[in-house]
N, C-alpha and C positions, 0 to 999 in steps of 0.2 A: 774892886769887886771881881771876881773868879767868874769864867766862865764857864757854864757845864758843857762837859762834851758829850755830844751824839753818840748815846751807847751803840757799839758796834754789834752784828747780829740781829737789829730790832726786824727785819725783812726775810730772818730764816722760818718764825713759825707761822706768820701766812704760806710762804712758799711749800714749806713744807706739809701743809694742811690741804693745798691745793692739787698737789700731788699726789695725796693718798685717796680725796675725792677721785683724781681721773682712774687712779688704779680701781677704785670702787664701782666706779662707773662700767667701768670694760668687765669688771668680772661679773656683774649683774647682768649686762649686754648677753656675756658670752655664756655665760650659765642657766640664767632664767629665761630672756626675751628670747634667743636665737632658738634654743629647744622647744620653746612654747609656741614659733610661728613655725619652725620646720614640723613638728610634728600634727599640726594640723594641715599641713599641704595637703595637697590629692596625690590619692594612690590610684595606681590603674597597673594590669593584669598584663604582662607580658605577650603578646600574640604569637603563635606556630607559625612562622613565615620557612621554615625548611622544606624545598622543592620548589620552592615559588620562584618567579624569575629575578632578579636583582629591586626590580621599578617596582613590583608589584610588590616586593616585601617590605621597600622601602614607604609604601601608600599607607602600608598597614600598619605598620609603625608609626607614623605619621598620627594615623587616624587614633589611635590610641594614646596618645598625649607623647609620642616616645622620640627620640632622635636617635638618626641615624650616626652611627660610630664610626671605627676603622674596619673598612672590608677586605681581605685577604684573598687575592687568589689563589685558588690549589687546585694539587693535579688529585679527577677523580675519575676514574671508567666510568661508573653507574650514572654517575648524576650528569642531566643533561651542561651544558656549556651553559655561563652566565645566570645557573639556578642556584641558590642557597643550600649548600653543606653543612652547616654547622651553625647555630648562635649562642652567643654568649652577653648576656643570663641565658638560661635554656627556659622555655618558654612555662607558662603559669604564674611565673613567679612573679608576687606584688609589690609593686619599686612606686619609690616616687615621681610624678610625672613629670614627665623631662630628662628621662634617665635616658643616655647614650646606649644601644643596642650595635654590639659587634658583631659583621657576620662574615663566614666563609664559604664566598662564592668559589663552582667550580670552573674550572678550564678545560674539562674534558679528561681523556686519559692521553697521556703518551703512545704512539703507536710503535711499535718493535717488529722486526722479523724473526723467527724461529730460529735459532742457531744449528748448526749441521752437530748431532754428538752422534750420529751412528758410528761404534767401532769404541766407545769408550766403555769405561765402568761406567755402573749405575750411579757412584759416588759421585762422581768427576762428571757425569752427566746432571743430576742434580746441582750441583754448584754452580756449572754455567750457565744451566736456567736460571736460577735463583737470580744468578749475575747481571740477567740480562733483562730481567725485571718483570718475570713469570712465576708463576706459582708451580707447585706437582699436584695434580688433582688426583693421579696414583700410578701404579706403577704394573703395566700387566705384560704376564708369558707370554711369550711369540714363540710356535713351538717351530725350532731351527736348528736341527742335528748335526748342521753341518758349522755352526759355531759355539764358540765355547759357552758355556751355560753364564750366564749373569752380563755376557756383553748385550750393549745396548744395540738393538737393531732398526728401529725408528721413533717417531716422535706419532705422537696423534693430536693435534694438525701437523704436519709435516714439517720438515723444515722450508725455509723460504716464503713459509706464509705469515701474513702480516698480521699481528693481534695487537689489540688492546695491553698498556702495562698493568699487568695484578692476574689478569688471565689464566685459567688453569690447562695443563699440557698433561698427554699420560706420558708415561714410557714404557716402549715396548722393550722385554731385555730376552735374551735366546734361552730358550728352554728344551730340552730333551723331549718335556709329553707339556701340553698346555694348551692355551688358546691359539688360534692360529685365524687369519682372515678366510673367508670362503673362496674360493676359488671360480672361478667364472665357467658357464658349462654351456649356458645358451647359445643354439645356431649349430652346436656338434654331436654328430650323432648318438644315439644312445647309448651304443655299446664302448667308442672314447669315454662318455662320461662318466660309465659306469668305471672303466678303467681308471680314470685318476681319483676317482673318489676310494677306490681299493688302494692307490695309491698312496692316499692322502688319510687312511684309518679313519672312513667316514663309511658310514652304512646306506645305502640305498635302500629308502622308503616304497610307497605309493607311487607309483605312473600309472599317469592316468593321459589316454588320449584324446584332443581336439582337433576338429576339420582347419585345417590351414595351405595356404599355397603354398608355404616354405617346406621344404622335400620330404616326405614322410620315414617318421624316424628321429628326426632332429630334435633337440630339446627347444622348446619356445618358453618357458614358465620355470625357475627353478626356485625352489625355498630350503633353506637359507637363501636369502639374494649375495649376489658379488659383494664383497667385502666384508660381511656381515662374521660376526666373530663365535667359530665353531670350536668344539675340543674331540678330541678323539673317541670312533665310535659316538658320532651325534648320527642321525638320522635325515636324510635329504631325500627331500620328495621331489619330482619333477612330473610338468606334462609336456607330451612330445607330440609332434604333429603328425596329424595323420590324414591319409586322402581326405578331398571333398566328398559328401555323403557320407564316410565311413565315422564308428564314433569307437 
């Protein structure tokens, strides 16, 4: 009597039936279940934490269902040290709770000194600034006959003064007829002052006298004030002192 033998293969289509269940399984998981519980999660509203200080923006995020993400420090003049610059979402926006909130705290600004470009082009003056991590807020005539027209003759703030980086500088550059700084008059007597203002293609206005101890005659009051920026043919008024009792 013949023995039958053990078909080979009898354990391929369980297996393989078992298999197409688990693949069945996960695409049902991953298609239907997962989108039917994610989309029912809670949503909540992104809060304005920019300006706030780091802790505090962190609360409020917090309180809003939200987590704090990766924070950045950057260099900012305006915004105070350790306040929030930037986040990322930008605020309103309705996420799922629990969503990581990115923010960019500042560090303050970098501080620079003024660089010296009197004697340059205006080009070559702009560039260094630029370089040195200023702005041009603009660029005005210094009226200066006695250099060439378009050389730079100072800065305003000056050089050697200490600004914030991003800061705006003017420039003053030599001009033939243009703005020029006022000239200082007070404490000399009238008739000097009137002298350098003829001097200076400025027109003497109104004088007017006040009782003072300082020597009668003197300028005590001038307007324009010192440094105050005139063009040729402006008008300057002064009061000059005059005895006690006298008016």
């Amino acid at each position: 009597m013949r023995r039958s033998r053990p078909r080979r293969g009898h354990w391929f289509v369980p297996l393989l039936i078992a298999v197409l269940g688990f693949a069945l399984l996960i695409v049902v998981f991953n298609w239907i279940v997962m989108p039917f519980v994610v989309g029912r999660g809670r949503e909540t509203t992104i809060p304005n934490v920019i300006g706030l200080d780091r802790f505090a923006a962190e609360e409020s995020l917090l309180r809003a269902g939200l987590r704090l993400g990766e924070v950045r420090s950057v260099s900012n003049a305006t915004v105070p040290p350790d306040h929030v610059v930037a986040q990322h979402p930008d605020p309103g926006q309705q996420v799922k709770a629990g969503r990581q909130v990115f923010l960019d705290v500042s560090r303050g600004g970098a501080r620079f000194r003024v660089p010296h470009v009197e004697g340059l082009t205006l080009a070559r003056a702009t560039a260094l600034l630029t370089e040195s991590g200023f702005s041009i807020a603009g660029v005005e005539s210094l009226r200066t006959p006695s250099l060439p027209p378009g050389q730079v003759v100072a800065t305003r703030p000056p050089a050697g003064v200490e600004m914030s980086e991003g800061e705006g500088i003017f420039i003053q550059v030599a001009s033939r007829v243009g703005n020029f700084p006022m000239p200082n008059l007070v404490g000399m007597s009238l008739e000097t002052a009137q002298g350098i203002l003829i001097s200076q293609g400025l027109t003497l206005g109104e004088v007017k006298h006040a009782p003072s101890d300082e020597p009668a005659g003197n300028v005590l009051i001038q307007y324009p004030e010192e440094g105050m920026t005139v063009r040729d043919l402006d008008t300057v008024s002064l009061i000059v002192a005059a005895a006690p009792g006298k008016k």
